[in-house]
ZAMARGU-4260 file (C-alpha; in steps of 0.2 Angstrom, whole numbers, plus 5000, padded with zeros to 4 digits):
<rodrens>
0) 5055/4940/5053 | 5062/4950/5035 | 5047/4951/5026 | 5028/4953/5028 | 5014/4958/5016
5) 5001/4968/5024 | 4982/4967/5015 | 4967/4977/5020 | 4951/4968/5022 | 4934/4974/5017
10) 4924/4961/5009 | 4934/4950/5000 | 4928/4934/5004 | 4930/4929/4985 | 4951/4934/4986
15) 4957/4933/5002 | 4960/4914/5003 | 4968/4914/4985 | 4980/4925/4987 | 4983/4920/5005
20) 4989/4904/4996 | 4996/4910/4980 | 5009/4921/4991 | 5015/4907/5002 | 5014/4894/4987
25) 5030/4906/4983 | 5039/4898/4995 | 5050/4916/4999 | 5047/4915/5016 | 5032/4930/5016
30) 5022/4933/5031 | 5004/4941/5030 | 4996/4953/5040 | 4976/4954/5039 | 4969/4970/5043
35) 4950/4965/5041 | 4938/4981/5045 | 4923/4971/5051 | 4919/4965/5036 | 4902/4958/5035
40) 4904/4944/5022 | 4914/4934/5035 | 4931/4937/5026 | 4939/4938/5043 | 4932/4920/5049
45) 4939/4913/5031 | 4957/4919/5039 | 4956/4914/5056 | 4954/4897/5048 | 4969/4897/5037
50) 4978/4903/5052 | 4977/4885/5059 | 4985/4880/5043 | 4998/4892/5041 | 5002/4896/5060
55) 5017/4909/5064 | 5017/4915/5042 | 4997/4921/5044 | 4990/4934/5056 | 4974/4944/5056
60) 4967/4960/5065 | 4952/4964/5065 | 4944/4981/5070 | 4926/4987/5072 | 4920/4995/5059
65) 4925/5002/5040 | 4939/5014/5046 | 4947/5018/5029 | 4964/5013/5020 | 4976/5023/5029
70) 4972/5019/5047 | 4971/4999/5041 | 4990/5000/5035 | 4996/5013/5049 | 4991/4998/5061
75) 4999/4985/5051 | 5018/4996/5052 | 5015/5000/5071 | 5011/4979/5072 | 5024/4973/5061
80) 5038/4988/5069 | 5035/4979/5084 | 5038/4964/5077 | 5052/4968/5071 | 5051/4964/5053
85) 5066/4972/5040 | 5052/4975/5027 | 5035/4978/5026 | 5024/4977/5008 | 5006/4984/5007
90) 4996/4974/4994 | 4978/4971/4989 | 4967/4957/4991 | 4961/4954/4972 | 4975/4950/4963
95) 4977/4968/4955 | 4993/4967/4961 | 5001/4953/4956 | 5010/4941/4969 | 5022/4936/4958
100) 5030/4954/4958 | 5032/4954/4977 | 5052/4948/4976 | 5057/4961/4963 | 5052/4975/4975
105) 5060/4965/4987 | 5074/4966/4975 | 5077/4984/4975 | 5079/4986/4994 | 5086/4972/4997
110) 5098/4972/4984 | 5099/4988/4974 | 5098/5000/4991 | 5081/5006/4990 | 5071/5014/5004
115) 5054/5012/4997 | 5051/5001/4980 | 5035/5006/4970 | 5026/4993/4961 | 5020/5007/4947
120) 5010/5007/4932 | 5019/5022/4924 | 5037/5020/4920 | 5043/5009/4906 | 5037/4993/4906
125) 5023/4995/4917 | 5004/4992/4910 | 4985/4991/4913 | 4972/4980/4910 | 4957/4977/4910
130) 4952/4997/4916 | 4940/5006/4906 | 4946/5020/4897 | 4939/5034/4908 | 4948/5027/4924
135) 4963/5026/4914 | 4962/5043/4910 | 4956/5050/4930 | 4971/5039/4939 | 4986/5047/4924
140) 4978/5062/4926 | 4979/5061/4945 | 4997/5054/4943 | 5002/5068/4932 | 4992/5079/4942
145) 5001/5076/4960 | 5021/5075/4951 | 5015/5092/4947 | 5007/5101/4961 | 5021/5092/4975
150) 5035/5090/4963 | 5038/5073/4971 | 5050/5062/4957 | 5038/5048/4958 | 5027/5042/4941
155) 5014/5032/4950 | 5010/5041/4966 | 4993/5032/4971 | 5002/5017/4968 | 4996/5002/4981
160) 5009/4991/4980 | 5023/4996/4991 | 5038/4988/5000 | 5045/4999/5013 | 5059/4995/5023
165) 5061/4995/5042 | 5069/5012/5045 | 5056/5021/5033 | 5043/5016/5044 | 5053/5019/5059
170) 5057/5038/5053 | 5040/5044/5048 | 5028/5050/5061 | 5011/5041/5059 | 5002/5055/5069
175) 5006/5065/5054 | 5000/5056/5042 | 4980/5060/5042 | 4973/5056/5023 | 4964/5039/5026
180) 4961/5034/5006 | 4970/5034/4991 | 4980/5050/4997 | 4986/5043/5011 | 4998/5031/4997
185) 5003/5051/4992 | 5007/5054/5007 | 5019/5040/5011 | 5026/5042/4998 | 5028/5062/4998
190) 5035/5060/5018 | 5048/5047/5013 | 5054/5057/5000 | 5056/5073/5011 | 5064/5064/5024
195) 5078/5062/5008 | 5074/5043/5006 | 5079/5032/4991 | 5063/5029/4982 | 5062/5017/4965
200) 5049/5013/4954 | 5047/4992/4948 | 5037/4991/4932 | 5021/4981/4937 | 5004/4977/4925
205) 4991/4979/4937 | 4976/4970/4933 | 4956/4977/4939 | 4948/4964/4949 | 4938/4949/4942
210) 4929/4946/4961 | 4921/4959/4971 | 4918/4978/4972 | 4928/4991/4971 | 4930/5003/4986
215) 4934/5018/4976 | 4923/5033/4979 | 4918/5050/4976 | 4923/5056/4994 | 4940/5046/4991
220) 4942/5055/4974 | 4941/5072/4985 | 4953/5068/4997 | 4965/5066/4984 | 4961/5080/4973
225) 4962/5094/4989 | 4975/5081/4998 | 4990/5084/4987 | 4989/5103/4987 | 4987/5103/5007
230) 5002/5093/5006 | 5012/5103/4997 | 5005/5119/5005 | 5009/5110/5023 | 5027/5107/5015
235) 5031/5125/5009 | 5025/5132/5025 | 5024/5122/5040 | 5040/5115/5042 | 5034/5099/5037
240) 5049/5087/5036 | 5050/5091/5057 | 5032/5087/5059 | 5032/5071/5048 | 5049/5065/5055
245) 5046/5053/5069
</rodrens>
């Protein structure tokens, strides 16, 4: 019960069974969590039968309905605290995030005394591929953009590939977490680092899907414009490391 990998479903009927099997093909002794929103490809009936081949190392919840990033991974910490797992990974379904990588941010909380290990795109040694140009340009711009307006010491701040340990999760208040997409990985972030946690960054390549659509959107683009000042507004003013502090 040390380490489980938490992925979001919507859709993914071309991934999920792939990487299901790439990640225990490691052989680290991973578990996964499936957080399937009723997704209507049948991506949650493609787990419950792997489940029968990987029983006690797969699990899957499913909910009713597309209820957004943020709430999918909230629900996997409250599942895997109560589990009692030492620490919890959020990773995508379609490979942008590369299995292989899972240990080395393991690594640097297990090993090097990290609270929350990064798999991030912008530090030295870390790489894209396969984006056009124009998204490169709107998620540095939002990287640069958020280290700016919250002065958080973090390069990759809508980074999606995560490893938190145990008493992170157990310290934040989920109530006070309320972005639901890509500013809700801000946010985690931004609350660990109030809380005076040890955040690192691990130099990853993250790779655009080959299989399936991406969920980004521009109500999600939004969120994250108007999220990161409400953030830092709430932080300045609110007495926010109480309110976020579980």
């Amino acid at each position: 019960m040390d380490k489980i990998v938490i992925i979001p479903t919507y859709n993914e009927k071309e991934n999920i069974k792939e990487i299901i099997h790439y990640v225990f093909a490691l052989q680290l002794n991973y578990h996964i969590l499936v957080i399937d929103d009723g997704s209507p490809d049948g991506t949650a009936d493609i787990v419950e039968t792997l489940m029968q081949q990987f029983p006690g190392q797969l699990f899957l919840e499913k909910r009713k309905g597309k209820l957004g990033l943020g709430t999918a991974y909230i629900h996997g910490f409250k599942w895997a605290l109560a589990r009692d797992y030492q620490y919890v990974f959020e990773m995508d379904a379609d490979f942008s995030h590369n299995p292989d990588d899972l240990e080395r941010l393991y690594t640097a909380c297990k090993k090097e005394n990290a609270d929350v290990a990064i798999g991030s795109r912008y530090v030295k040694g870390g790489a894209i591929e396969n984006w056009p140009l124009d998204r490169k340009i709107y998620s540095k711009g939002g990287a640069i953009y958020t280290k700016i307006i919250t002065w958080m010491p973090v390069n990759d701040p809508t980074a999606g590939f995560v490893c938190y340990s145990k008493k992170v999760l157990s310290t934040i208040n989920f109530d006070a977490i309320k972005f639901v997409g890509y500013a809700f990985q801000v946010e985690m972030k931004f609350a660990a680092w109030k809380l005076g946690f040890k955040i690192v960054e691990v130099p990853i390549t993250f790779k655009d899907r080959e299989f399936g659509a991406s969920k980004m959107s521009k109500g999600i683009l939004k969120e994250g414009i108007l999220g990161v000042l409400k953030l830092q507004w709430h932080s300045l003013f609110k007495n926010y490391r109480k309110k976020v502090g579980a």
